[in-house]
N, C-alpha and C positions, 0 to 999 in steps of 0.2 A: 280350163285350167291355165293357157297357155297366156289368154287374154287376161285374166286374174293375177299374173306373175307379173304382164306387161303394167299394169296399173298402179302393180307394188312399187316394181321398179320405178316408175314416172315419179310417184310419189313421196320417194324417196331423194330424187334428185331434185325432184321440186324441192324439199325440206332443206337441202344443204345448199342450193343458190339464194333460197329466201337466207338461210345465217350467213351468207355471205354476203349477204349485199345486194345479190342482185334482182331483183324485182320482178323486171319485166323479163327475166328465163323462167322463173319461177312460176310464173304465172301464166306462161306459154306449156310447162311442163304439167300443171296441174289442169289445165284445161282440156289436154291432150288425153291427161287421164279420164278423166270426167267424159270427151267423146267416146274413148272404149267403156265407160262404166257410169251410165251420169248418176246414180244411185250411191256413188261411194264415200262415205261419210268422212273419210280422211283425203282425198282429194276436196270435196267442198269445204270440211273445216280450214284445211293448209290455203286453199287459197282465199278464203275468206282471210284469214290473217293478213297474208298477201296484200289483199287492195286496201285492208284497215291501216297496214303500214306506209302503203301508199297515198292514203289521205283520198280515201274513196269509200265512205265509209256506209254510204245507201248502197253501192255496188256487194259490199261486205255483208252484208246485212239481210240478205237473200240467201247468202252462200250458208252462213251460220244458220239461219234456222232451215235449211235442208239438213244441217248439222245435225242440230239438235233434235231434229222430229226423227233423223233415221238413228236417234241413240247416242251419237258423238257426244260427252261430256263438253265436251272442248266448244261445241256449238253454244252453249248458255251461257259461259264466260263473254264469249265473242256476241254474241247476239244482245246482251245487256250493254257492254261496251258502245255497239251502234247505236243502241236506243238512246242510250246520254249523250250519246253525239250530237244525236237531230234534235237533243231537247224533252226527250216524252221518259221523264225520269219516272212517274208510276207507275206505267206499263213495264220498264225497266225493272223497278222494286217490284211491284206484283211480280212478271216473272221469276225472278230470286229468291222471294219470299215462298212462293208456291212450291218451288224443287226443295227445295233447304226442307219447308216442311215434311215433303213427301221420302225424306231421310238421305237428299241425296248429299255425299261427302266429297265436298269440292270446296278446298280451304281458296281458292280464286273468290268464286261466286259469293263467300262468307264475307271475305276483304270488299268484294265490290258494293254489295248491299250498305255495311259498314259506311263506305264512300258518301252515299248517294242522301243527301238531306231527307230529312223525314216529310211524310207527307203532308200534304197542304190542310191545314188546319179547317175543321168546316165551323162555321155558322148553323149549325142546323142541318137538317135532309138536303134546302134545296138550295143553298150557296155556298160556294167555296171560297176563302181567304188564298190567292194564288201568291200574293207578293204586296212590299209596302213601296211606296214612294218617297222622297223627300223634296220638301222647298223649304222658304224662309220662316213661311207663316204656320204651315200645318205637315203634318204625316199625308200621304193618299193611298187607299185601299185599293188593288188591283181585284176584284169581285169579276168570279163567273156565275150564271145561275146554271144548275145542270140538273134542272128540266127544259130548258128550251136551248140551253146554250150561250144566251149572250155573256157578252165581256163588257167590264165598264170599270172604272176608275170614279171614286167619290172620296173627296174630302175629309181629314178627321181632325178636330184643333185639340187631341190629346191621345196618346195610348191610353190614358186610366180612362175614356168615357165608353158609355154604354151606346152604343149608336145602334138607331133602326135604319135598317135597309128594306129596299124593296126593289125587283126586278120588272122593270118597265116594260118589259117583252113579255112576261105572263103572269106578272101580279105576285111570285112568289118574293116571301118576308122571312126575315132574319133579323137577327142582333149579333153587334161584334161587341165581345163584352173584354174588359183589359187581357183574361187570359188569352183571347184568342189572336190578342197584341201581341202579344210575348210570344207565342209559340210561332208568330210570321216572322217576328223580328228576328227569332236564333235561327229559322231556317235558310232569311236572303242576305243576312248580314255575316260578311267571311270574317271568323277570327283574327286577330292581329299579334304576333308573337310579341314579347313584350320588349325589344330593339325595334321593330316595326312601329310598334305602339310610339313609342319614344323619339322615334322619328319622324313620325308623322306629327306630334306636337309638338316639334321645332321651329321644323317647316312652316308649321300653321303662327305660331309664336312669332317669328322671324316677317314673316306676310303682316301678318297686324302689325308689330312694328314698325315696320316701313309705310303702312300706309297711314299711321299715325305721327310720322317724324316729317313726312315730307311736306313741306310747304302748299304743293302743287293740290293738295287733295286737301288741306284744310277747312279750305269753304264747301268742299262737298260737306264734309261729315260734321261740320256744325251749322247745326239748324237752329236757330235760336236758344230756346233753352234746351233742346234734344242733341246731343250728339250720339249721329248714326252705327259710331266703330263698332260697339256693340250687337247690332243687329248686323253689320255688315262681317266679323266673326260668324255667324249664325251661318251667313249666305256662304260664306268661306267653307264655314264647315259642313253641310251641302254639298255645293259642289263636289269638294271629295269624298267625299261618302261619296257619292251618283261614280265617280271615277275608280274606285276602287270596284264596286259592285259589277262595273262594267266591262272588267279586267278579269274577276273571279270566273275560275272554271263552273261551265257550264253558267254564266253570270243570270244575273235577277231579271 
């Protein structure tokens, strides 16, 4: 009992140095607890917050699911959090999705799923549509096959076409048909508020402009009977897409 009181107490103090600020007593406290008790579901969830607010979020991530396997609610919030840290947002969703079913009531874990983009659209059993690309000339398909694994990037000169794939590492075949366009495109492409939106075609407005006014780039962008402005708009807007995508949380 004596050492069960001392654990409380640790843990308690841990709780009010982490809202104060300080970090590394907090996590000397709850560590402390965790040597008298390594079992203790609220020493490991508290310090798993701990290093997650410390920006150590595989360290976190160990703590939380000792959390959650000995019962901690708190452990599943926290343990989905690291998953979208590192990137592995299904296992994240799968997690969420699982409790949530199994009736658990945690309006966190409801918001976090909420968060978390929908899954990766498939092709079929044996390929996955993970994300799109952009250039000047075409879209590019980020393709896993998951029966053998591999990853590859292939070409597409439209969202509306019906494209056959096939996986060069075990022969498995698909088609990416326009829906399965669509439903990669709302997944890797971040909303734009509509001041954002507006700004961002200013910006892009103002660039064409100027490189349409100035002298210095006229002979680039007329080529006989072609002038390039137009396509070079195309590239322009590319680029930023690629830049903005690259910015969005947990990005493409």
């Amino acid at each position: 009992m004596e050492a069960a009181g001392e654990v409380e107490a640790r843990v308690a103090r841990a709780g009010a140095l982490a809202r104060a600020g300080a970090l590394g007593a907090a996590e000397a406290e709850y560590r402390a607890a965790l040597a008298l008790d390594p079992a203790s579901p609220a020493a490991r969830a508290g310090l798993g917050v701990v290093l997650l607010g410390a920006r150590r979020p595989h360290e976190a991530e160990a703590e939380f699911r000792h959390a959650w396997q000995a019962g901690a609610t708190v452990g599943l919030s926290g343990l989905a959090l690291c998953l979208r840290e590192r990137g592995a947002l299904d296992d994240a969703r799968a997690l969420l999705e699982t409790a949530l079913a199994r009736g658990l009531d945690d309006p966190l874990a409801r918001d976090l799923l909420a968060e978390l983009p929908p899954a990766a659209p498939a092709l079929g059993e044996a390929i996955a549509l993970e994300g799109l690309g952009f250039s000047y000339a075409d879209e590019t398909l980020a393709l896993r096959c998951r029966r053998c694994g591999r990853a590859w990037e292939e070409p597409a000169a439209s969202p509306m076409c019906d494209l056959a794939l096939a996986c060069a590492g075990c022969g498995a075949r698909a088609r990416a048909v326009p829906e399965a366009f669509a439903a990669a495109a709302a997944r890797v492409r971040p909303p734009l508020a509509v001041g954002d939106a507006d700004a961002l075609d200013r910006v892009t407005a103002d660039l064409v402009a100027a490189w349409h006014g100035d002298p210095a780039l006229a002979a680039a962008l007329d080529l006989g009977d072609v002038n390039v402005g137009a396509a070079a708009e195309q590239e322009l807007m590319a680029v930023v897409l690629d830049a903005i995508l690259a910015a969005a949380p947990g990005g493409a």
